[in-house]
C-alpha positions in Angstrom: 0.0 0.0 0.0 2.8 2.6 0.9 4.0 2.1 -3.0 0.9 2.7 -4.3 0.7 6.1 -2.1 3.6 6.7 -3.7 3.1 6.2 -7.1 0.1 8.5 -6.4 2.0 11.1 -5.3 4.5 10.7 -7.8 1.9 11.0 -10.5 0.3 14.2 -9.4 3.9 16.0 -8.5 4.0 14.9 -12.2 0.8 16.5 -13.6 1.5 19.6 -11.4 4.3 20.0 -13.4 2.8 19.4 -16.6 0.1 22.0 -15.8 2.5 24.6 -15.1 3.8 24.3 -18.2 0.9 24.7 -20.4 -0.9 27.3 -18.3 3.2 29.4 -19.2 2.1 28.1 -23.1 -1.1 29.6 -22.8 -0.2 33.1 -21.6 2.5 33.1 -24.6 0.3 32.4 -27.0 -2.4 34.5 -25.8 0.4 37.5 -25.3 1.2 36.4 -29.2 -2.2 36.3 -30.1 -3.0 40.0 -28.6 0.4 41.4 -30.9 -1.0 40.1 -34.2 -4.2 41.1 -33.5 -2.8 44.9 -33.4 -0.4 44.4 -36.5 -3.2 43.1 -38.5 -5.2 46.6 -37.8 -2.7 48.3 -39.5 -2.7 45.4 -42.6 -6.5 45.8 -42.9 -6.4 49.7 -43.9 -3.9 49.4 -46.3 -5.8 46.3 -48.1 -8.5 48.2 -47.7 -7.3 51.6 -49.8 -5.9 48.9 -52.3 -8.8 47.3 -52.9 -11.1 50.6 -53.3 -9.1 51.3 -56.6 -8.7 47.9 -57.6 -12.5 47.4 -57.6 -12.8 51.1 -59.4 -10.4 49.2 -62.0 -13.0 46.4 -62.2 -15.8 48.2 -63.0 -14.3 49.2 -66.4 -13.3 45.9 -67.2 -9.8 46.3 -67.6 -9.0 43.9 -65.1 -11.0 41.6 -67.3 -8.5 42.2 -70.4 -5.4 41.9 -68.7 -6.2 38.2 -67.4 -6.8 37.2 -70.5 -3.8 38.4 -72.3 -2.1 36.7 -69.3 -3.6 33.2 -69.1 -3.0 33.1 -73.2 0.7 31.5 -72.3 0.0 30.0 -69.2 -0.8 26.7 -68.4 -4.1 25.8 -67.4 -3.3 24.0 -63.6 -4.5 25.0 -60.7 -2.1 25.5 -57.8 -3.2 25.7 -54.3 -1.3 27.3 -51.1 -2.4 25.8 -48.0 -1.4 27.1 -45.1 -0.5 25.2 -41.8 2.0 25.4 -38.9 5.5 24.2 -38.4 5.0 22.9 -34.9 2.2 21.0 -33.2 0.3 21.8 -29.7 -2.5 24.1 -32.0 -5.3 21.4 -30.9 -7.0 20.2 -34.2 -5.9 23.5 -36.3 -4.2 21.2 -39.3 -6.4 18.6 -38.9 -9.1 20.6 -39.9 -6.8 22.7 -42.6 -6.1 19.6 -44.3 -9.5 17.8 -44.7 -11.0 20.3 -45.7 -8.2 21.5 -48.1 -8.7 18.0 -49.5 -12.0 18.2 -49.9 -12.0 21.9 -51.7 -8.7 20.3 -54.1 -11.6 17.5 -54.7 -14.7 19.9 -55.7 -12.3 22.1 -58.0 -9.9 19.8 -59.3 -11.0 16.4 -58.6 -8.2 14.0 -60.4 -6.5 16.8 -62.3 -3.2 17.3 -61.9 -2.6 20.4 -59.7 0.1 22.3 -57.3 0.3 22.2 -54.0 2.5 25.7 -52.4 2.7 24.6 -48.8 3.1 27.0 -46.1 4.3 25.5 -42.7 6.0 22.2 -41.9 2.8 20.1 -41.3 0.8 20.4 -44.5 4.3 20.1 -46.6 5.2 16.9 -44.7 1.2 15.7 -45.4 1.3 16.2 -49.4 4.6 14.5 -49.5 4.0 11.4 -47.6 1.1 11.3 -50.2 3.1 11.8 -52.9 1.4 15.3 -54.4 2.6 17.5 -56.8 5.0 19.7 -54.4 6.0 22.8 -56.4 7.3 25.1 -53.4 7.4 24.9 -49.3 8.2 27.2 -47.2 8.8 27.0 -43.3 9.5 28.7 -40.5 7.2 31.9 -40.6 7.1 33.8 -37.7 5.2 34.3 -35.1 4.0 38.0 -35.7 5.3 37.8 -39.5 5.6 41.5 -41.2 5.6 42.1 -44.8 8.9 41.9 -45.7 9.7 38.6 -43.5 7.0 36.7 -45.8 8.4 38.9 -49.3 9.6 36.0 -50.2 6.9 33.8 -50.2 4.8 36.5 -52.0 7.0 37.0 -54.4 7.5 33.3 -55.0 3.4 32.9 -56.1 3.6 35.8 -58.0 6.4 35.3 -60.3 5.4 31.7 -60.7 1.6 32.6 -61.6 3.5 35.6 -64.2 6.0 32.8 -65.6 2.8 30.4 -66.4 3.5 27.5 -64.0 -0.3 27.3 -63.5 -3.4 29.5 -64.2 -5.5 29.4 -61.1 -4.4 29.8 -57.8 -6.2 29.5 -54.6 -5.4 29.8 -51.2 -6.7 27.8 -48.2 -6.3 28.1 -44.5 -8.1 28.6 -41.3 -9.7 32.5 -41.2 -9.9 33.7 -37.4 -13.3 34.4 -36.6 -12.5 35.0 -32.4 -10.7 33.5 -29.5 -12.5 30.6 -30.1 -13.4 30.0 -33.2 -12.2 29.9 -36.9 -13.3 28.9 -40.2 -11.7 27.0 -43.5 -11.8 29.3 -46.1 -10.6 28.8 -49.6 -10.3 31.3 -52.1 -9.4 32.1 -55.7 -6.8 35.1 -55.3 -5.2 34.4 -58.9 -5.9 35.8 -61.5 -7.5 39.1 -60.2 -10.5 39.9 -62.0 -14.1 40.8 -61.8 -15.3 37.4 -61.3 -12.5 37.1 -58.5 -14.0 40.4 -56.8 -17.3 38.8 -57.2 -17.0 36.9 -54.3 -16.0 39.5 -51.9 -19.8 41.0 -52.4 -20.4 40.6 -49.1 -17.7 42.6 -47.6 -18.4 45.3 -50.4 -21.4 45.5 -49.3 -20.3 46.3 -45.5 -17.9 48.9 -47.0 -18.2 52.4 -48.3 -20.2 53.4 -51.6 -17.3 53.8 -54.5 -18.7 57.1 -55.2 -15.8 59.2 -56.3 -14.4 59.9 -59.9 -11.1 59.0 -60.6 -8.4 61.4 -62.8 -5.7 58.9 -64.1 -2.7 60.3 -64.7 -1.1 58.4 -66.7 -4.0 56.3 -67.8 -5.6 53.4 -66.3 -3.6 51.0 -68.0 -0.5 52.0 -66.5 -2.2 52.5 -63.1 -3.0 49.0 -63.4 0.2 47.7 -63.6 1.6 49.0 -60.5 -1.8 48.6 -58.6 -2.3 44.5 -59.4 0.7 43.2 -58.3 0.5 45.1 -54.8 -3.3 43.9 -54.6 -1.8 40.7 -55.3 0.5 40.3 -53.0 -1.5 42.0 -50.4 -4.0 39.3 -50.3 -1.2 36.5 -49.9 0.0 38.3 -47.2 -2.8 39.1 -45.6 -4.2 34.8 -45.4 -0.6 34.0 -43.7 -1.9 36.8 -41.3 -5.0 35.7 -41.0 -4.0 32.0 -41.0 -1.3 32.9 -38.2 -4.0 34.4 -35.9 -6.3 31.4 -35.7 -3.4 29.1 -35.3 -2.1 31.1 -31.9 -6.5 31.5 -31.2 -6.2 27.6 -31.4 -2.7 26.8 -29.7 -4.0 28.9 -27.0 -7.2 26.9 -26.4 -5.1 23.6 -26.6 -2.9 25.0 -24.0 -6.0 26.0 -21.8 -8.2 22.6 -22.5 -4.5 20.6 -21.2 -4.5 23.1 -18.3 -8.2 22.4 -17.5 -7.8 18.5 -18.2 -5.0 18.8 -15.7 -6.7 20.3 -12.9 -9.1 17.5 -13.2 -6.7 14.6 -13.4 -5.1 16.4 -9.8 -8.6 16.3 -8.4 -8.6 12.8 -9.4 -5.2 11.4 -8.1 -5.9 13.6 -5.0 -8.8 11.7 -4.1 -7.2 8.5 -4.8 -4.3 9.7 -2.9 -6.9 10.2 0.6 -8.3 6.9 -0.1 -4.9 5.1 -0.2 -3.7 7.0 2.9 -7.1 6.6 4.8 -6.6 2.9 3.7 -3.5 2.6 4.8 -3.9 4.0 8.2 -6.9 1.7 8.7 -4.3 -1.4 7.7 -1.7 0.1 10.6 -4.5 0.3 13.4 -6.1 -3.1 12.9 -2.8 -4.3 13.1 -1.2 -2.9 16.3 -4.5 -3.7 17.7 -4.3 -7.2 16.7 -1.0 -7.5 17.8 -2.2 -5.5 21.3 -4.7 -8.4 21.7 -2.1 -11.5 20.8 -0.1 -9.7 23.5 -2.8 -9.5 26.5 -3.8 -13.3 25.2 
């Protein structure tokens, strides 16, 4: 019995330990989670100036004409950059990436050959144990990434969707919703064009009435060329952002459900810990009284 008490108290000297170390994870990732949060402000109203002339662009179908005299010497695959983490302890964050990456690849691609772009150890070491078309990995973002940390990467898509290596691209990660919640989104960010803006309807709709008139100087055309490729790259950067947040929201979480899970194994092995004890000390006292007795006898 005096074993077993101590391989009680061994076990919750043990979890005590354990829980000391996730609750220190989960303020990190929380203290990370509060510094994106305030660089992404900053992110937003640029994207958001870009995108007001972009979408002027649109409505006079110029975007329309430059996709096409760009997809007439590309191929037509469809490349998709999925977005994960390099480390685990983010609960199910790549779990969920993944599936439901696979199941978007499915809907648009089905069997066609396609491209996977993986950003973040975990979904590059999934698509090669499964044998898929790897055409560029990248690990090792960090954890409040800026703009020109991720330039790289950026440019990277870019300059492979200018040089034709595929014709579609579309990006798929895990879009922070709150502290406790996200959401898969995949979207078409390649080629930029009216049917692309289409789908941001919804947030146009939030946003303020295009209502201005616009004076090129020099014309449109040429405003267009410089406009695209930040619009571009802007909304590359800004899915590793958003991708980033939910995987601290999510680490965070994990870090808190271990903490809790602790507390309640403690409670546990503390009770068990009484009853050996109690047990024990029940054990000594019939026996010194039985020995009392063999004594008087």
């Amino acid at each position: 019995m005096a074993e077993s008490i101590s391989d009680v108290q061994h076990r919750i000297a043990s979890t005590k330990n354990t829980r000391q170390i996730t609750q220190a994870m989960q303020m990190v990732q929380t203290s990370k989670l509060n510094q994106i949060q305030k660089a992404a402000v900053g992110y937003q109203d640029y994207a958001a100036k870009v995108k007001s002339v972009v979408m002027h662009l649109a409505k006079s179908h110029l975007l329309d004409d430059s996709s096409s005299e760009s997809q007439s010497t590309q191929s037509k695959k469809a490349a998709y950059l999925v977005i994960t983490s390099d480390r685990g302890m983010v609960g199910s964050y790549n779990s969920n990436v993944l599936r439901e990456t696979n199941e978007f690849i499915a809907s648009h691609s089905g069997d066609d050959d396609y491209l996977i772009l993986a950003v973040g150890g975990t979904g590059a070491d999934f698509y090669k144990k499964r044998g898929a078309n790897i055409a560029y990995e990248y690990r090792g973002v960090s954890d409040v990434p800026t703009f020109n940390e991720v330039r790289e990467i950026v440019k990277t898509v870019t300059s492979m969707y200018d040089d034709g290596v595929f014709s579609e691209l579309y990006v798929c990660y895990n879009h922070f919703v709150n502290r406790i919640s996200s959401s898969f989104r995949g979207e078409k960010m390649l080629p930029v064009d009216s049917e692309t803006l289409s789908g941001d309807a919804a947030e146009e709709t939030q946003a303020p009435a295009l209502t201005a008139a616009y004076d090129m100087e020099p014309s449109e055309g040429e405003v267009l060329k410089v406009v695209l490729p930040q619009y571009s790259e802007s909304l590359v950067f800004g899915a590793i952002l958003d991708a980033k947040t939910a995987e601290h929201a999510s680490s965070s979480n994990a870090m808190k459900s271990a903490s809790d899970n602790a507390d309640d194994l403690i409670a546990n092995l503390e009770l068990r810990y009484n009853r050996a004890r109690q047990a024990a000390i029940t054990t000594e006292i019939t026996e010194i009284t039985g020995g009392q007795e063999a004594l008087n006898n």
